[in-house]
C-alpha positions as semicolon CSV with decimal commas, in nm:
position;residue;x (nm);y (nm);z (nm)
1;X;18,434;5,548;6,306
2;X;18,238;5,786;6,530
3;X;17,971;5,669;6,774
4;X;17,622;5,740;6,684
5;X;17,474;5,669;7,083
6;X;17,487;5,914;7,344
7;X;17,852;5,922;7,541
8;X;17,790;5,795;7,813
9;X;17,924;5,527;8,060
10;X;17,970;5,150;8,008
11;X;17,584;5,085;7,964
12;X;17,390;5,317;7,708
13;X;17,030;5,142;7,647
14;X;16,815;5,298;7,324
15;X;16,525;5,309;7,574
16;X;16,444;5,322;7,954
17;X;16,309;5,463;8,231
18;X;16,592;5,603;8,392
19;X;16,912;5,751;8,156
20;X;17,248;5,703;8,224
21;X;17,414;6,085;8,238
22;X;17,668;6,165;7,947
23;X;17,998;6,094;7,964
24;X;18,158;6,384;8,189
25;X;17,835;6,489;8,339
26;X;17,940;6,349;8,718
27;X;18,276;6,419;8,842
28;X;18,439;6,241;9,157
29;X;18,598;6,548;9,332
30;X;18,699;6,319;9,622
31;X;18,574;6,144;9,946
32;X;18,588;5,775;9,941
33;X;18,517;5,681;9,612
34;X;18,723;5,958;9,439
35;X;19,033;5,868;9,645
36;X;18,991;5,506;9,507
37;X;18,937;5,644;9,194
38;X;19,269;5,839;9,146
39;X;19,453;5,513;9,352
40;X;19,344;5,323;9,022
41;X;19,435;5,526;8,826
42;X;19,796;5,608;8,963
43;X;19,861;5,281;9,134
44;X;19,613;4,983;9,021
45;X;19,615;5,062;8,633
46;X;20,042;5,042;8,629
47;X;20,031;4,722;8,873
48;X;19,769;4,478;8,582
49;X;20,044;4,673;8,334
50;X;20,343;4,535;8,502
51;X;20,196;4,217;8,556
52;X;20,078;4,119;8,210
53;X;20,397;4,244;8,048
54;X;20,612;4,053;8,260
55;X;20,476;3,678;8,268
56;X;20,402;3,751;7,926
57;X;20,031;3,756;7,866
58;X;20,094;4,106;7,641
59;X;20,350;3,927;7,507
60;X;20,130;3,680;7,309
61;X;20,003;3,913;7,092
62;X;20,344;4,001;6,978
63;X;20,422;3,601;6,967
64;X;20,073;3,580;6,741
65;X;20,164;3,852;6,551
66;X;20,524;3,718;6,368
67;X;20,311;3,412;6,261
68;X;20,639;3,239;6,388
69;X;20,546;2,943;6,634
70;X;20,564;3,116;6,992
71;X;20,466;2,945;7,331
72;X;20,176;3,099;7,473
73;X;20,177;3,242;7,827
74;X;19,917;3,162;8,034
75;X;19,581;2,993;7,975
76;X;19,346;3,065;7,711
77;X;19,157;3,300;7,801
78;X;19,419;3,597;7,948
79;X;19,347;3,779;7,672
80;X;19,085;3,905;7,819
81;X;19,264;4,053;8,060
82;X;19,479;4,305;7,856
83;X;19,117;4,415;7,690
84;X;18,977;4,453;8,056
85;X;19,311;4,648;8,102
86;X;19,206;4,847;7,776
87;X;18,859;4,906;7,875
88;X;18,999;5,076;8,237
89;X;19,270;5,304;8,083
90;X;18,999;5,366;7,806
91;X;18,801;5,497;8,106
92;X;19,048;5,639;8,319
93;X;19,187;5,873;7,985
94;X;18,854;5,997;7,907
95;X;18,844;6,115;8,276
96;X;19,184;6,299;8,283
97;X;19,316;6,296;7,948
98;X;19,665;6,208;8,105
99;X;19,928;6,180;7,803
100;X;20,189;5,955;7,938
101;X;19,863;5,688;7,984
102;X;19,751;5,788;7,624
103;X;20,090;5,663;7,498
104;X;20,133;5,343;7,699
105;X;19,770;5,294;7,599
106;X;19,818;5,327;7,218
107;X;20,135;5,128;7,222
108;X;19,932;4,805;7,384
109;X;19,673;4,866;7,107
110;X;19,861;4,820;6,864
111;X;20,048;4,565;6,971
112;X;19,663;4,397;6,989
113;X;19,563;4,541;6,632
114;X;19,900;4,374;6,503
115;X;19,759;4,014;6,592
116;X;19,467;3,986;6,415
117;X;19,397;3,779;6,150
118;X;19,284;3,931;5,774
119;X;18,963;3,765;5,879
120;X;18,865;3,965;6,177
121;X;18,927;3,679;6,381
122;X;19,198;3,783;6,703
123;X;19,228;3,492;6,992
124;X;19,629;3,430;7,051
125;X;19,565;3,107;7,143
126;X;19,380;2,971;6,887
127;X;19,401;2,927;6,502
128;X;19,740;2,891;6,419
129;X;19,924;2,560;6,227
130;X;20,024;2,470;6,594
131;X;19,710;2,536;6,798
132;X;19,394;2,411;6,834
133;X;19,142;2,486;6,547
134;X;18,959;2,793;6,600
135;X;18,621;2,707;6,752
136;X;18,710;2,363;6,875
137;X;18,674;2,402;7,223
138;X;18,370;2,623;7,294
139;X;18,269;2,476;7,638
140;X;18,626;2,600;7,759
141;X;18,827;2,780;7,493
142;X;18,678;3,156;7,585
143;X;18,739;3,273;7,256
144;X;18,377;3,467;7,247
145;X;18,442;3,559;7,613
146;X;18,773;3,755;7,534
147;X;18,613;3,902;7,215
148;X;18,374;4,039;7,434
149;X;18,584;4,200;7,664
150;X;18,796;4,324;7,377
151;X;18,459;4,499;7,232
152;X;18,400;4,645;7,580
153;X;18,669;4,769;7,555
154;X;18,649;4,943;7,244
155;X;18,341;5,075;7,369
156;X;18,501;5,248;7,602
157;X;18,703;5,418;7,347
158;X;18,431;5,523;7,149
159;X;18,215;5,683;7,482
160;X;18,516;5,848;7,580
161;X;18,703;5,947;7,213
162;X;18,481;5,909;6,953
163;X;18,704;5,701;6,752
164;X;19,012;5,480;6,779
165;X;19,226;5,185;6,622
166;X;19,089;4,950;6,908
167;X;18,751;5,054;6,757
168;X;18,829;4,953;6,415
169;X;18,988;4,610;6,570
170;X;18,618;4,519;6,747
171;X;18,431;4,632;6,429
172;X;18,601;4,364;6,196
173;X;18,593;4,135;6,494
174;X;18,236;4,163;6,553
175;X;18,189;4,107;6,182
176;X;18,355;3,792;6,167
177;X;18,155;3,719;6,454
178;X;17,834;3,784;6,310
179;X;17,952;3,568;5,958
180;X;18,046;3,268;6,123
181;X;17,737;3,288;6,429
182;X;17,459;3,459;6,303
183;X;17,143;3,393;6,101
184;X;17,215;3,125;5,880
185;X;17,556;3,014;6,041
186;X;17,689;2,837;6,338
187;X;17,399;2,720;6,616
188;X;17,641;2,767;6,906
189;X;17,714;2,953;7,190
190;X;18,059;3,039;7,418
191;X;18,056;2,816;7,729
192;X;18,147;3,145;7,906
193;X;17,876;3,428;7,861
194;X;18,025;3,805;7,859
195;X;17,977;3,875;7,439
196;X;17,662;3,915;7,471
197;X;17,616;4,226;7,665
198;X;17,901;4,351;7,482
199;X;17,763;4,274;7,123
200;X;17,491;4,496;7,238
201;X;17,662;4,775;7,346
202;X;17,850;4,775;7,009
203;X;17,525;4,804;6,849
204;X;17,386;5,084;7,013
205;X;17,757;5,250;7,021
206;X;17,778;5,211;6,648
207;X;17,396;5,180;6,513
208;X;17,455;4,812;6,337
209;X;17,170;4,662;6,484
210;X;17,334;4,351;6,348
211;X;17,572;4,283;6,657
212;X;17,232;4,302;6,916
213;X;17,093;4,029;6,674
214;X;17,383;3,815;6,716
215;X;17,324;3,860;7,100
216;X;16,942;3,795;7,055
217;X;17,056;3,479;6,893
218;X;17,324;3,403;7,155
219;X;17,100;3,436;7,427
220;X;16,799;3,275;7,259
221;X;17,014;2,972;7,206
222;X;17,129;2,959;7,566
223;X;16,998;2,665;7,752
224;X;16,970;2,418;7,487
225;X;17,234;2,190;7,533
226;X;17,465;2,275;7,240
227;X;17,765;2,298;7,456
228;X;17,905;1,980;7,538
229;X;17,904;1,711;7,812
230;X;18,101;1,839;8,101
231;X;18,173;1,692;8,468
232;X;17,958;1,955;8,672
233;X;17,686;1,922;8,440
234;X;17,513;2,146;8,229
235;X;17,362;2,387;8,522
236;X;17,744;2,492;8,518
237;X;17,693;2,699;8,178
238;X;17,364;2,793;8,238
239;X;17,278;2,547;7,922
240;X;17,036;2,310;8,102
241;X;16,737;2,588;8,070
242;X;16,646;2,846;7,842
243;X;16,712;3,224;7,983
244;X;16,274;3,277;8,000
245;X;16,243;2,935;8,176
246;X;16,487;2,993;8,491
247;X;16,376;3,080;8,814
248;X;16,655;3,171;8,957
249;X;17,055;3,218;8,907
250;X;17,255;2,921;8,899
251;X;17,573;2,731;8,797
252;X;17,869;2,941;8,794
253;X;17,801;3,254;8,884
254;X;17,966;3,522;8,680
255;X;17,838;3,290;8,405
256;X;17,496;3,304;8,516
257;X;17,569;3,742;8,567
258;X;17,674;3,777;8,231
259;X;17,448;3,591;8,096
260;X;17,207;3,777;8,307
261;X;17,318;4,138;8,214
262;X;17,295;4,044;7,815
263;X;16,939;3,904;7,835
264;X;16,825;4,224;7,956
265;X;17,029;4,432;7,688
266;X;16,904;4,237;7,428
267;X;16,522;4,248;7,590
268;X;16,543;4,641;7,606
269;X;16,710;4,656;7,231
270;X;16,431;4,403;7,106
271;X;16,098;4,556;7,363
272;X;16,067;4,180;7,505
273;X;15,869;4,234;7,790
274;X;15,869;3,861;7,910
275;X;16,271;3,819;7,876
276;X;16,314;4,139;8,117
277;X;16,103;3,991;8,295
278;X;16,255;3,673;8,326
279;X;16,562;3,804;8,479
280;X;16,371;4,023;8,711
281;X;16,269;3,719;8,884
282;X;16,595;3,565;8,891
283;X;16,713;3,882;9,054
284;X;16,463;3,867;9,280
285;X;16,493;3,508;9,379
286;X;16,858;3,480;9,388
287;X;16,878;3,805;9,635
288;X;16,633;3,605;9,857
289;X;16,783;3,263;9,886
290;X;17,180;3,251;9,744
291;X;17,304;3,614;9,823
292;X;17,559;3,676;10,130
293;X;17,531;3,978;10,368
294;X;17,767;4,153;10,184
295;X;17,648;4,122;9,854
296;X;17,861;3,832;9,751
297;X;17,748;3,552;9,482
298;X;17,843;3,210;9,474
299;X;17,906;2,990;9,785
300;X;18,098;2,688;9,579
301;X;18,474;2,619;9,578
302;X;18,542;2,387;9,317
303;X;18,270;2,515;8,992
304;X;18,298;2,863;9,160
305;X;17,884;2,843;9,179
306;X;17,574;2,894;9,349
307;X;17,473;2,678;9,594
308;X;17,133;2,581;9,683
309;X;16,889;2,817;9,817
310;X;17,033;2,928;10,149
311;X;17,312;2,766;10,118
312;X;17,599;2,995;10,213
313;X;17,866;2,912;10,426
314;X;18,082;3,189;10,514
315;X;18,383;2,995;10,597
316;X;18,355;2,810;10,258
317;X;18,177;3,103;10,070
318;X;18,359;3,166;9,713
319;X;18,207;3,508;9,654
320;X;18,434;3,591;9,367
321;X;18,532;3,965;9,312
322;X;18,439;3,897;8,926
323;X;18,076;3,733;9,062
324;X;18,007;4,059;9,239
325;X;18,083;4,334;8,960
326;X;17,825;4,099;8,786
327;X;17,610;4,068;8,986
328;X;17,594;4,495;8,957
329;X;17,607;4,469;8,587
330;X;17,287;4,301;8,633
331;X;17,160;4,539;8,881
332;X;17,263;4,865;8,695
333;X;17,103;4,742;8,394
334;X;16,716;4,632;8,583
335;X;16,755;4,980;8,726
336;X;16,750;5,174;8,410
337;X;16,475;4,964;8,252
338;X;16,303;4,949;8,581
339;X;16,370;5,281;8,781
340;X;16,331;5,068;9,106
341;X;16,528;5,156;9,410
342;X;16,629;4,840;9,507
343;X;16,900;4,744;9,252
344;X;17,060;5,073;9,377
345;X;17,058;4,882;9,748
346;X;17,247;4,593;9,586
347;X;17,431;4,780;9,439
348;X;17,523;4,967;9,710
349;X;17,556;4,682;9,929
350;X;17,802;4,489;9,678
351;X;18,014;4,812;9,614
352;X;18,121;4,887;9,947
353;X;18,131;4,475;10,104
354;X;18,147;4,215;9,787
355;X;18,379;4,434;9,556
356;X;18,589;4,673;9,792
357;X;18,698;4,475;9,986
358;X;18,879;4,254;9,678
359;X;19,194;4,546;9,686
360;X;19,452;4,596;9,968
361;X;19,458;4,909;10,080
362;X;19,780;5,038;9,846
363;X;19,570;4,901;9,575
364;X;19,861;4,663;9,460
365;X;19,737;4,333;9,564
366;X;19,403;4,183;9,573
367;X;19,164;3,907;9,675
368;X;19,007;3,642;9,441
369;X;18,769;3,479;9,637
370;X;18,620;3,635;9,947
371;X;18,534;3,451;10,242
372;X;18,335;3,596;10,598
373;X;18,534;3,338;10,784
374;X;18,893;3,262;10,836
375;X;18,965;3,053;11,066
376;X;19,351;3,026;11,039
377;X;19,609;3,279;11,008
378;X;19,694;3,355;10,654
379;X;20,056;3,366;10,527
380;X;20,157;3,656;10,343
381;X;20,230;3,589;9,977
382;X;20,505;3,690;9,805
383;X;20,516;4,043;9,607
384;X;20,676;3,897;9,292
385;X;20,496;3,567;9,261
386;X;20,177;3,420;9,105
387;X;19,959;3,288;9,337
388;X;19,671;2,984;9,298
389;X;19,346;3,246;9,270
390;X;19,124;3,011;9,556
391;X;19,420;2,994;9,775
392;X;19,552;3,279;9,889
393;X;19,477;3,329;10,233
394;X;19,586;3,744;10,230
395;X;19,583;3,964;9,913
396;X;19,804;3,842;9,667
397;X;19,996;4,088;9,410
398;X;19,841;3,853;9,091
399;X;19,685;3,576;9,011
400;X;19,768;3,277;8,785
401;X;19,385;3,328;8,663
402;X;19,370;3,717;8,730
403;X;19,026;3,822;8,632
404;X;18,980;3,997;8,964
405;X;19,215;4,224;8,942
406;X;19,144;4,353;8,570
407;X;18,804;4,363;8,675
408;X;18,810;4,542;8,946
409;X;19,020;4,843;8,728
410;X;18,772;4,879;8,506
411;X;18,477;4,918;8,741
412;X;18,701;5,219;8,990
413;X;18,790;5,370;8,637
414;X;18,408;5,430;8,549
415;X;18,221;5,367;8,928
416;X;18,078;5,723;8,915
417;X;17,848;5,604;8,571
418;X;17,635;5,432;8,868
419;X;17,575;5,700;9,104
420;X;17,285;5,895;8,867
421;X;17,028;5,867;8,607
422;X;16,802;6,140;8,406
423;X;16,475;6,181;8,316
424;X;16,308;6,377;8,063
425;X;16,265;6,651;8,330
426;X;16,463;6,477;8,646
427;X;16,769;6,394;8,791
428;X;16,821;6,097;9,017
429;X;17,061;6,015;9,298
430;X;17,143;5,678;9,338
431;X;17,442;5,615;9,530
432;X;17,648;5,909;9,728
433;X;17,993;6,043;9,799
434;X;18,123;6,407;9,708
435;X;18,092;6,471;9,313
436;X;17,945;6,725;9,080
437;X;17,687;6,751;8,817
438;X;17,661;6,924;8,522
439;X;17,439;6,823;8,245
440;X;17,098;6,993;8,038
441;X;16,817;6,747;8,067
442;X;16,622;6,602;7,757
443;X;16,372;6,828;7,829
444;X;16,624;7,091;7,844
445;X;16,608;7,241;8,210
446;X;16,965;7,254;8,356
447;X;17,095;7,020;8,675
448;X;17,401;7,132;8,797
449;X;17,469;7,036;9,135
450;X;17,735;6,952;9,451
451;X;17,697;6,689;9,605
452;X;17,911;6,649;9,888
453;X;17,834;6,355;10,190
454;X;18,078;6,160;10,422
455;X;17,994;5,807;10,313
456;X;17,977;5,538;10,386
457;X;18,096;5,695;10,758
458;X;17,848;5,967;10,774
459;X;17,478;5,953;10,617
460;X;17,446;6,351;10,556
461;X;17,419;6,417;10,240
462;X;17,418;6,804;10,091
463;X;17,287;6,878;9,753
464;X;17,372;7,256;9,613
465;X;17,219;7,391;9,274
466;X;17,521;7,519;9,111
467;X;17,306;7,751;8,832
468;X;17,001;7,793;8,802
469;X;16,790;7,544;8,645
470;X;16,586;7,758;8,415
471;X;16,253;7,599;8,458
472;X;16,151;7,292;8,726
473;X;16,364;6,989;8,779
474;X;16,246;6,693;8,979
475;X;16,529;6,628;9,190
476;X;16,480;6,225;9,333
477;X;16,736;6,119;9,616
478;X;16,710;5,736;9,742
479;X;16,694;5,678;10,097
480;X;16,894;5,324;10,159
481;X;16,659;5,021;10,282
482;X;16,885;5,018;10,592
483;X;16,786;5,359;10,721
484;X;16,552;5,448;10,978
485;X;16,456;5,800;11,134
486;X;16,587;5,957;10,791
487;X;16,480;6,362;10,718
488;X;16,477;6,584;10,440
489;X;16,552;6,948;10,445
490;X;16,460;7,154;10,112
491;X;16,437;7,537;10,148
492;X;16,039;7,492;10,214
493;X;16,145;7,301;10,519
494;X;16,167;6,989;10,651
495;X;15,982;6,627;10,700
496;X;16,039;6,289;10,815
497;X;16,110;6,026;10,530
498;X;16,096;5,703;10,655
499;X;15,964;5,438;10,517
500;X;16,044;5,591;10,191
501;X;16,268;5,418;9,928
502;X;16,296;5,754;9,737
503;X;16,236;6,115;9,782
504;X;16,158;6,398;9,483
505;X;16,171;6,751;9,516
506;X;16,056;6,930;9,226
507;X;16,127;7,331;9,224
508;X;16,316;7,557;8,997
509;X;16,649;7,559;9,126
510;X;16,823;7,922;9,216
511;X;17,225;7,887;9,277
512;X;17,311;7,810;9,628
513;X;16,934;7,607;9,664
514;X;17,000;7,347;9,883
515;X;16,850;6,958;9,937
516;X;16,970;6,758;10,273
517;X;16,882;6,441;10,312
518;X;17,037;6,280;10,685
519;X;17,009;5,933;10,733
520;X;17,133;5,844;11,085
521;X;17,424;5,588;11,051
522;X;17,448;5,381;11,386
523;X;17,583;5,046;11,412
524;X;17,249;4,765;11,410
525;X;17,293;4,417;11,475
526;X;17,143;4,192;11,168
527;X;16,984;3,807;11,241
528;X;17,037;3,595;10,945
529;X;16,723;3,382;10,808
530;X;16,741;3,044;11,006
531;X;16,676;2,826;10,725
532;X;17,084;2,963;10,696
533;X;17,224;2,644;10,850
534;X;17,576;2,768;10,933
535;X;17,450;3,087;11,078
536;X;17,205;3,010;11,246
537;X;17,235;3,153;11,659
538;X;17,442;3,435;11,542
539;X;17,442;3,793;11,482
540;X;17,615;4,007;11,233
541;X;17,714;4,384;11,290
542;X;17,585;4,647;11,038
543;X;17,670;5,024;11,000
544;X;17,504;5,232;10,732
545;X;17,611;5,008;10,398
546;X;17,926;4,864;10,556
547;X;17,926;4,500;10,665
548;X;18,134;4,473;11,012
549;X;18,390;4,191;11,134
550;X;18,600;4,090;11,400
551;X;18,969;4,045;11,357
552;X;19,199;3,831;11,554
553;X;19,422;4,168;11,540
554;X;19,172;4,318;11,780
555;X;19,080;4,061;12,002
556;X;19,443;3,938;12,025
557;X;19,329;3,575;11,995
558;X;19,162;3,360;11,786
559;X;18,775;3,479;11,702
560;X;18,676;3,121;11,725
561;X;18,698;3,164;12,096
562;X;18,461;3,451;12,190
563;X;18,096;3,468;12,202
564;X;17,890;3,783;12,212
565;X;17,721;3,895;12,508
566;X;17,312;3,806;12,532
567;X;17,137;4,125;12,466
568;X;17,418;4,338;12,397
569;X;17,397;4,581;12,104
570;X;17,682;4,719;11,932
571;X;17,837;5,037;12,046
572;X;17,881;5,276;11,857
573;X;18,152;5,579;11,836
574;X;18,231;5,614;11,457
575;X;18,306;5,386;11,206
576;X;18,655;5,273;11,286
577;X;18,500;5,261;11,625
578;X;18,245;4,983;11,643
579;X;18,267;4,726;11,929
580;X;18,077;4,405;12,098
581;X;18,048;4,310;12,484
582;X;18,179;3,922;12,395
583;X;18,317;3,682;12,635
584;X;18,564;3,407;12,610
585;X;18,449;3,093;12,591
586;X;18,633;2,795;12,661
587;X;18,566;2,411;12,583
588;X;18,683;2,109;12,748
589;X;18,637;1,784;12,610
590;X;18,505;1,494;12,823
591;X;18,532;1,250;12,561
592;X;18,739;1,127;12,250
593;X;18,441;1,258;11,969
594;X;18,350;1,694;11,923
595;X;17,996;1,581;12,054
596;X;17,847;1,532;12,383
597;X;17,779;1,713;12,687
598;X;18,126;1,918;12,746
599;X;18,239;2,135;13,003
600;X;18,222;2,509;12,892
601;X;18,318;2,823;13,079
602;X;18,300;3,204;12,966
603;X;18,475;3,449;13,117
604;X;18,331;3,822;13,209
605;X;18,225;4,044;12,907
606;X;18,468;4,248;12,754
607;X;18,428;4,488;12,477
608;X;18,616;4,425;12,168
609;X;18,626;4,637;11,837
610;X;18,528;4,576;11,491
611;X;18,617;4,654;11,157
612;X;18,452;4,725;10,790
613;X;18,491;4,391;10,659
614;X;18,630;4,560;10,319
615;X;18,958;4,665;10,528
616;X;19,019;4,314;10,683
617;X;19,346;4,116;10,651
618;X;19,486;4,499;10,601
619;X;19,733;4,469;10,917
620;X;19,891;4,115;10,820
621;X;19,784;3,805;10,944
622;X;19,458;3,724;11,127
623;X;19,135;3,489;11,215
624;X;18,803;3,694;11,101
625;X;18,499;3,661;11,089
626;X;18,115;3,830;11,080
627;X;17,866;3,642;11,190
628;X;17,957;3,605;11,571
629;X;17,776;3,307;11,815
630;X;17,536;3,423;12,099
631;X;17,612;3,295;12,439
């Protein structure tokens, strides 16, 4: 089968106001996001490899295959994880073509292809004479959610090859899918949301508008209690309120993301003006009450959810890695439709803090849940064993539910599909770092250009026509909502931007033209909103996107113990050189409860450096945290 949409990245809507480039068109050529690139694809790809071969989650489909009783490794929905696997090496060969990843990549799709039933129907964990029934546990079985992933996957495949067996798997899948679920057939939907976006994305890959009407349905069903009775209560599965009736994001959050990001595929496949703009207001509301400085979603522990509005604890916060790629899905998506700048500052925001700071620094182990507060030491986790995914209190090499880590591999394989859009007669910069572009514009003018910055450390960026351009291309650059005193340089000269979200130079483009937008990067102190109950009298330190913490490792005690100076600023002399005037602060008790009057003494100020909160827990051990206490 051969795709009849554009090649192009992950998310290829039929219409909207911004275009994601071809497949190809932007090339990481290094910095910071090309070095994680190639780290994923050397390192972090062969780690989730390792891992699901050896505790046996690949291993299922061989056990489903025999039709022989087999015990099945892991819970039910790991399969996901080998398609999430899929989907990144899917992405990562279409950017290198490397043939020793093409083989280990066809042997694991086949081993998938082997397990699936005449039907179309492929769960491992389901269907046989010694499982549970297929379908019988919707609320938590995940059977739609891994056929999701496993058309995602395929997906992949087709943007990046035109054609493949995986392909042919998610076809007859997707059929089955749409027999047994759509018009006329089963009222249900999956208690966990993901197949929606990706039924859509196998309809515009393919042309069969029959998979986005199975996600219309999906989505249109959402929120009317047909999944059943469960202990945290409907809100959990976003099934207590139709998609057009919510106000904001709530219940568990990826949930609520996925959901999210296949309500607005389905409302820019169908033109329904009033669902896209139902999630625009979630966006929009959840960003203003239940979103942490970083970017992270979801402030709950035991449903892995939202809280209420404002509240997010950062010693308790969840902020799943999985809860912030979705939460980018959703952005990504309301920035195509929308061309708005914003989503590209969430975005940003969530890349560098929410998401990056999930993998340790060797890219072979990884947080699941994120908090802005430690307050104990962690222990180091073992290298060969699974750990509990809330628990670990440093990276841990896998989970024993390892969404994160599968996750986060397919994002790095396919980050750069964020970073620009196209017009009929424009190209637009979104997020920066040192790539190329290379690509003829609907309305056929040619954008070819270098784009080379030091971010996040250094807020220059340089934009170089490679050829010429032919005839006038509107060249739009964002400037980031955190930048002040930001200037742009074209060759007619140069003017003050601020208080602009975006800039557009429009000009036929000669080789060696240059753009330059600088955006000053200094380290800012940021107030959180007061109605924040467990921040409230502190400060948190900011430089250019990168959220800042103190470590333990620095201070060479506890961070519990210092305060920060009153009317100190942060100093500034780079970005692995960002310190606070803080003093010590010690408490003496005069009585048996932790309330009264008590003696407290600080010592002299002392300056003490900070870190990008992505890179803490790096160097072992520590306390951290962000949001430091005013004296």
């Amino acid at each position: 089968m051969t795709t009849t949409s554009p090649s192009t990245g992950p998310v290829s809507p039929s219409t909207s106001r911004l275009r994601p480039l071809p497949h190809g068109a932007l090339r990481l050529t290094g910095g910071y996001w090309g070095e994680w690139q190639e780290r994923n694809g050397s390192v972090v790809l062969r780690h989730c490899e390792d891992w699901i071969e050896r505790i046996g989650w690949a291993g299922n489909f061989d056990g489903a295959a025999t039709g022989v009783e087999f015990t099945h490794a892991g819970i039910e929905f790991v399969d996901s994880e080998v398609y999430k696997l899929l989907e990144a090496m899917a992405w990562e060969l279409g950017r290198t073509g490397d043939p020793e990843l093409a083989e280990r990549y066809e042997r694991l799709v086949d081993r998938v292809a082997a397990a699936q039933d005449d039907d179309g129907y492929l769960h491992t964990a389901f269907g046989r004479p010694w499982q549970r029934p297929r379908w019988s546990d919707l609320e938590w079985g995940h059977e739609l959610y891994c056929m999701g992933h496993l058309i995602q996957a395929a997906v992949a495949r087709l943007r990046t090859a035109g054609s493949g067996r995986l392909v042919d798997v998610a076809v007859r899948v997707a059929d089955h899918l749409v027999g047994v679920f759509g018009d006329g057939g089963r009222e249900a939907v999956c208690g966990h949301p993901e197949i929606e976006p990706a039924l859509v994305e196998l309809g515009r890959a393919t042309g069969d508008h029959r998979y986005v009407r199975l996600a219309q349905l999906f989505v249109d069903r959402r929120g009317n209690g047909l999944l059943g009775p469960i202990a945290f209560g409907p809100e959990y599965f976003q099934d207590d309120l139709p998609v057009r009736q919510a106000g904001v994001w709530r219940g568990h959050a990826v949930r609520a993301m996925y959901l999210a990001a296949g309500a607005v595929d389905v409302a820019v496949e169908t033109g329904d003006a009033e669902l896209v703009a139902a999630v625009e207001r979630q966006w929009a509301n959840t960003v203003a009450t239940r979103t942490y400085l970083t970017g992270a979603m979801g402030s709950h522990h035991q449903d892995e959810s939202f809280g209420a509005d404002f509240e997010l604890p950062p010693d308790r916060e969840y902020g799943e890695t999985c809860a912030a790629i979705a939460s980018n899905m959703v952005s990504w998506r309301l920035l195509l439709e929308t061309g708005e700048s914003k989503y590209a500052d969430l975005i940003e925001r969530t890349l560098y803090n929410a998401v990056m700071v999930a993998p340790r620094e060797d890219g072979r182990a990884f947080f699941y849940a994120n908090t802005m507060h430690q307050r104990v030491e962690g222990a180091v986790p073992p290298e060969d064993d699974l750990s509990a995914r809330a628990l670990s209190s440093l990276r841990a090499p896998w989970f024993e539910v390892s969404c994160c880590p599968t996750n986060l591999a397919r994002t790095l394989a396919s980050v750069e599909s964020v970073f620009a859009t196209m017009t009929d007669d424009g190209l637009q910069l979104h997020q920066y770092g040192d790539y190329d572009v290379d690509t003829t514009l609907p309305g056929g003018a040619t954008a070819a250009f270098r784009v080379r910055s030091g971010w996040p450390a250094a807020g220059t960026v340089s934009v170089e026509a490679t050829a010429a351009s032919g005839t006038p291309v509107a060249l739009r650059l964002r400037v980031p909502s955190w930048a002040s005193e930001a200037v742009l340089e074209t060759p007619d000269g140069a003017r003050s931007v601020d208080g602009e979200d975006t800039v557009t130079v429009v000009r036929t483009f000669a080789v060696g033209d240059r753009v330059t937008l600088t955006v000053p990067v200094a380290a800012r102190l940021t107030v959180p909103d007061p109605r924040i109950d467990a921040v409230r009298g502190t400060v948190a330190v900011e430089r250019g996107p990168l959220v800042y913490a103190m470590e333990s490792t620095d201070l060479g005690r506890d961070v519990g113990d210092v305060v920060v100076q009153p009317g100190s600023d942060p100093l500034d002399d780079g970005p692995d050189a960002v310190r606070m005037r803080v003093r010590q602060r010690t408490v003496h008790r005069v009585g048996p409860l932790p309330y009264g009057d008590p003696d407290v003494q600080e010592t002299e100020p002392e300056t003490v450096r900070l870190v990008p909160y992505a890179t803490w827990g790096n160097r072992g051990p520590s306390t951290m945290r962000v949001f430091l206490p005013v004296a």
